[in-house]
N, C-alpha and C positions, 0 to 999 in steps of 0.2 A: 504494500500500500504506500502511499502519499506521505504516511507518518514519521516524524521524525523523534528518538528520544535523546536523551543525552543524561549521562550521572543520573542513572535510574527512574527518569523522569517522562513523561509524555510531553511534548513541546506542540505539538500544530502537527502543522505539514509542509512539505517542501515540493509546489511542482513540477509536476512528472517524474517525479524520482522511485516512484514503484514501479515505472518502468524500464528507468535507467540501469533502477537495480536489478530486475531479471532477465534483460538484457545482456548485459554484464557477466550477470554470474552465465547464463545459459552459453557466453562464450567461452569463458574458461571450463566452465564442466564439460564442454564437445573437447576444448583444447589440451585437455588433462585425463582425459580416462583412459589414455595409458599409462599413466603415472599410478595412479588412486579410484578403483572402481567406485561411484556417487550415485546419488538417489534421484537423480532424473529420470523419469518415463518417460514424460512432453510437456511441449510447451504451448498451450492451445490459444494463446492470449500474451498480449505484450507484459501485462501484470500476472500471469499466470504462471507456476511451475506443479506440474504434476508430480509426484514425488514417492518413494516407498515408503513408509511408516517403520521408522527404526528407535531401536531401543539405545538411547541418546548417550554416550559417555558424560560423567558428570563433571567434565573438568574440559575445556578448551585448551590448544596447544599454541602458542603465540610465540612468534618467530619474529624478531629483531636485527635490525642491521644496523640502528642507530641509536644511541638514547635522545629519546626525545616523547612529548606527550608525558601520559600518566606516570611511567619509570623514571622520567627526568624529575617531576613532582616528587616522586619521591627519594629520589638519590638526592637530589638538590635539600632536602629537609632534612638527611641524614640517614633517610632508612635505606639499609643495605643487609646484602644475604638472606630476604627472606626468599627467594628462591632454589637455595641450598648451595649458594656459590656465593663469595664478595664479588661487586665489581672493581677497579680499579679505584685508586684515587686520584683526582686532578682532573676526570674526564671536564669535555663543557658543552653545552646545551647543541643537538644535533649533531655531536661526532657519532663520525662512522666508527664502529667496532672492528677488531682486527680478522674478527667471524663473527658468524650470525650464532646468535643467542637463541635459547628457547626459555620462556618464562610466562608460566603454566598458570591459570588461575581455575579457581572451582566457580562452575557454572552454575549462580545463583539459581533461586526462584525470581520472577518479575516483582520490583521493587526492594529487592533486597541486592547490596553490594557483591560483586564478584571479589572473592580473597584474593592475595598471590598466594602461594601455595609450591612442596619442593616437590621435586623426583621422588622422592623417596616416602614422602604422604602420601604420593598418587599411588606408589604402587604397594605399601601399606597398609589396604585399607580403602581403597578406592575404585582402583582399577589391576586386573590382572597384568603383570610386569610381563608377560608376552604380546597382548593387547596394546597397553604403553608402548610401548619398546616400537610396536606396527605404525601407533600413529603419529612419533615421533619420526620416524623414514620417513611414512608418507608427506609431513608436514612441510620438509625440509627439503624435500623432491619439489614437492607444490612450489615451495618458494624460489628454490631455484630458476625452478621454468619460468614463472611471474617475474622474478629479477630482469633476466636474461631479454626475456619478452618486453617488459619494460621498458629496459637500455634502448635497445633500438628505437623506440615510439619517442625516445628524449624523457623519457621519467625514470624516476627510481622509486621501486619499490622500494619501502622505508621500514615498513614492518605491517603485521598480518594475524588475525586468528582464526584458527581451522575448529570446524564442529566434527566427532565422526559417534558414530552410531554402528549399531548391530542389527542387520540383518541375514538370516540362514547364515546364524554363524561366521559373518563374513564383516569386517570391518569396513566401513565405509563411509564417504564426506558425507558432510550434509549440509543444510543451511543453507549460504552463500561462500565462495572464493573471491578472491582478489576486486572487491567491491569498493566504491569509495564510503559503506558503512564499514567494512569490517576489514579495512587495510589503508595506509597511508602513502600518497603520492606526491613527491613533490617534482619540480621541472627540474631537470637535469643540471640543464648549463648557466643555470644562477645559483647553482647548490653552493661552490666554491667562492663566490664572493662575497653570496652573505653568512655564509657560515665564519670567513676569516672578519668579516665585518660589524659578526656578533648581531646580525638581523635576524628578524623570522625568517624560513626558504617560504616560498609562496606555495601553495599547498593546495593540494587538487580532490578533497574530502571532507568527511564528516569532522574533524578537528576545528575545521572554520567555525564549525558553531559552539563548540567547546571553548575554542578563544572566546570566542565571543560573551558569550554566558561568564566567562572566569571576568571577563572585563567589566560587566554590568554587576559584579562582587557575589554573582553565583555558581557553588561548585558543589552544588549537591542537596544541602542542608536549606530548610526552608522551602518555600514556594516562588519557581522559576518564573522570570521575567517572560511576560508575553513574547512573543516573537513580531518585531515588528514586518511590516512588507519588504522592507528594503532589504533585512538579513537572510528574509524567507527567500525573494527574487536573484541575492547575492549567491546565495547557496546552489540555486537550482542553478544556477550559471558555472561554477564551478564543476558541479555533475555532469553536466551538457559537454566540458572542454575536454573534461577527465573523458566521458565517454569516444566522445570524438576522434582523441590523438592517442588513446588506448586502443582503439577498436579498428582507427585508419578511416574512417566513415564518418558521414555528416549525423546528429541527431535528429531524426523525423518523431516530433511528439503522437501518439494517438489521443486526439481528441473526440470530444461527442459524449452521449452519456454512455458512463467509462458502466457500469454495472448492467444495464443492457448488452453492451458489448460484451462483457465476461460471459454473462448467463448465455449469448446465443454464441460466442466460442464454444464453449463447455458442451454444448448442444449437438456444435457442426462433429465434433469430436466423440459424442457416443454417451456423455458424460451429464446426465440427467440431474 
């Protein structure tokens, strides 16, 4: 959908971005299933993904190439190791890492905080360490390709979280991939002078509105500031670029009434 949340909260909406996002992921999930078999059936609708019903791992697997966002938040205030490793000392806001990191969090219920969380919780207690051990490959495959994929388009993937689920037995993604909700992008060939310049990179994802909110003095606590038009329009505009020079393609929005249009996809496709 249209919906946007941020720091456990419902915010509005951001247009056309429930189609950007299935858009999106529906490329990467055709682009990657030889990497990571995923829960696509079809796609009958630009908002629509059909999908298997899988029995959800409790803990998402989040692959880093840079600190920056929430990890910086918290290296920056002094917390460290809660993913069962220190990081360095001296890093600064948006270094590249010498390797990509993974750093796991337990996948809340809706309105409640995602933890960080180590290796060694997950597989204590959480998740079977053959399981782990599967989604971590797969994660870090995923990311690869989305890097690599990336680089050429002029963006760098920046960092990323993967869902996977069980079904027959069989480990597999779910959710969304490489999305501007659940991955960050920034433009490539200004990474290097605003990073030495100590500036924001300009930023092609859902983190605009996370700045954003942290600027208006909210980051979670309390009741979030409206969304104005301008932030809601800014946003959508961001999604549109990211899709765009992600994908190699122009965005053509589907407009009209959008739930008519679902109900007679679903329809033409057998799906009552």
């Amino acid at each position: 959908s249209d919906r946007v949340s941020a720091f456990d909260h419902v915010l509005g909406t951001i247009p056309f971005k429930g189609q950007i996002l299935t858009e999106i992921a529906n490329f990467w999930f055709e682009k990657t299933k030889h990497i990571a078999p995923n829960h696509i059936i079809s796609s009958p609708d630009p908002q629509v993904l059909i999908a298997k019903k899988a029995k959800t791992l409790p803990v998402e697997v989040i692959v880093r190439n840079y600190i920056t966002g929430s990890l910086w938040r918290e290296y920056s205030s002094g917390i460290n190791g809660q993913y069962g490793f220190d990081l360095p000392d001296g890093l600064k806001k948006d270094q590249r890492f010498d390797e990509v990191i993974l750093t796991p969090s337990t996948k809340a219920e809706y309105g409640l905080h995602d933890e960080p969380i180590s290796r060694d919780k997950i597989i204590n207690g959480l998740v079977d360490e053959d399981i782990y051990s599967q989604a971590e490959e797969y994660a870090l495959k995923l990311f690869d390709e989305g890097k690599q994929w990336a680089d050429k388009q002029g963006l760098i993937l920046v960092d990323t979280k993967y869902e996977f689920g069980i079904v027959n037995d069989e480990l597999i993604v779910i959710d969304e991939i490489h999305t501007p909700d659940s991955s960050r992008f920034w433009v490539k060939d200004e990474y290097e002078a605003r990073f030495n310049a100590g500036k924001p990179q300009k930023m092609l994802d859902k983190e605009n509105i996370r700045q954003w909110l942290i600027d208006q003095g909210f980051s979670g606590e309390g009741t979030p500031p409206e969304l104005s038009d301008e932030i809601r329009v800014s946003l959508a505009e961001h999604y549109m670029e990211l899709y765009s020079v992600l994908l190699g393609k122009k965005f053509i929005p589907s407009t009209g009434d959008v739930e008519k249009r679902v109900i007679n996809n679903l329809k033409n496709y057998g799906y009552e």
